[in-house]
Steps between C-alpha positions, in 0.01 A plus 500: 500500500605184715868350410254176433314692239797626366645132428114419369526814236889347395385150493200589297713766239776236452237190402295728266900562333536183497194391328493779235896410421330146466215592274724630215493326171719320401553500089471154329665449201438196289868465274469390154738196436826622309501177280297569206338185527347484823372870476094361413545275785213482704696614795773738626891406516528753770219715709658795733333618826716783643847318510399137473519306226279167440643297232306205268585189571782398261562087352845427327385625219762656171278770436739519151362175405179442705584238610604318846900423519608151522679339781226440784396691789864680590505640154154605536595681767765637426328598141174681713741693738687642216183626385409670822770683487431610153165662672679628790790708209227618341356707831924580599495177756672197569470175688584677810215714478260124528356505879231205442499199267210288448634156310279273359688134382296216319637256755642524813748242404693787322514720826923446553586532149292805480656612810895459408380757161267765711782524775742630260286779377301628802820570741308711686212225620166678404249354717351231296196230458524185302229255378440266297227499249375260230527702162694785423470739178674304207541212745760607656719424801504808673365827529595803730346799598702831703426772650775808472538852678650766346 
C-alpha cells in the first residue's frame, strides 16, 4: 500500500470513530418538581440530557404561598432566582453551575433595576438573552430560564 492510502485508511477509521462516539444516546430524564404542588404540572422543573440541565422558566413566585412577592420587578427577581437555585440543590448544583440565561421582563423599562438584582447572583456571567414580552404567567414582571452543567 501507498503512504497516500495509508493516510486514506486513517482518515477514514478515525471519522467512522468519530461518528459512532457521536451516535450514542444520550439518556433524557424528565425530573419531577420537588414541591408537592407543582408535581401535576403540565411540564418538567428540570429535564437532563447527559450533564446538562434545562430548567423551567421561573416568575417571583413564594411557592409557600402561591403567590408573587411584593415590591416590583427587583423583588421579583430576586424572588425567581432564589427559586432556581432551589432546582439547581435539588440535582447537587448551584448558581455557578448556570452557563445560559434566557430573561423575559414585561417591559424593558425595568431592564437596570433588573440588572443591579441578576448581577449579584450570576457572578459568573452565564451567557444570557433578554426580551421583553407582553404577558407573563400570573402577570408577572419577570421570568428566567437557565441552562446548568453538571
Amino acid at each position: 500500500m501507498k503512504p497516500f492510502q495509508y493516510i486514506l485508511l486513517l482518515v477514514f477509521a478515525l471519522g467512522t470513530m468519530v461518528f459512532a462516539h457521536a451516535q450514542e444516546e444520550t439518556e433524557i430524564i424528565f425530573h419531577k418538581s420537588h414541591e408537592v404542588k407543582k408535581q401535576d404540572a403540565p411540564f418538567s422543573d428540570a429535564v437532563q440530557a447527559g450533564n446538562l440541565f434545562f430548567l423551567a422558566g421561573q416568575i417571583g413566585m413564594d411557592h409557600s404561598t402561591r403567590t408573587l412577592v411584593e415590591g416590583g420587578i427587583q423583588a421579583e427577581t430576586k424572588q425567581a432566582i432564589n427559586n432556581i437555585e432551589a432546582v439547581l440543590a435539588q440535582h447537587d448544583m448551584n448558581l455557578g453551575n448556570v452557563v445560559k440565561c434566557t430573561v423575559i421582563l414585561s417591559t424593558m423599562e425595568d431592564f437596570a433595576s433588573f440588572n443591579e438584582v441578576y448581577t449579584q447572583y450570576f457572578t459568573n456571567k452565564p451567557a444570557r438573552t433578554t426580551f421583553a414580552a407582553s404577558g407573563l404567567a400570573r402577570n408577572a414582571k419577570v421570568e428566567i430560564e437557565a441552562l446548568a452543567v453538571k
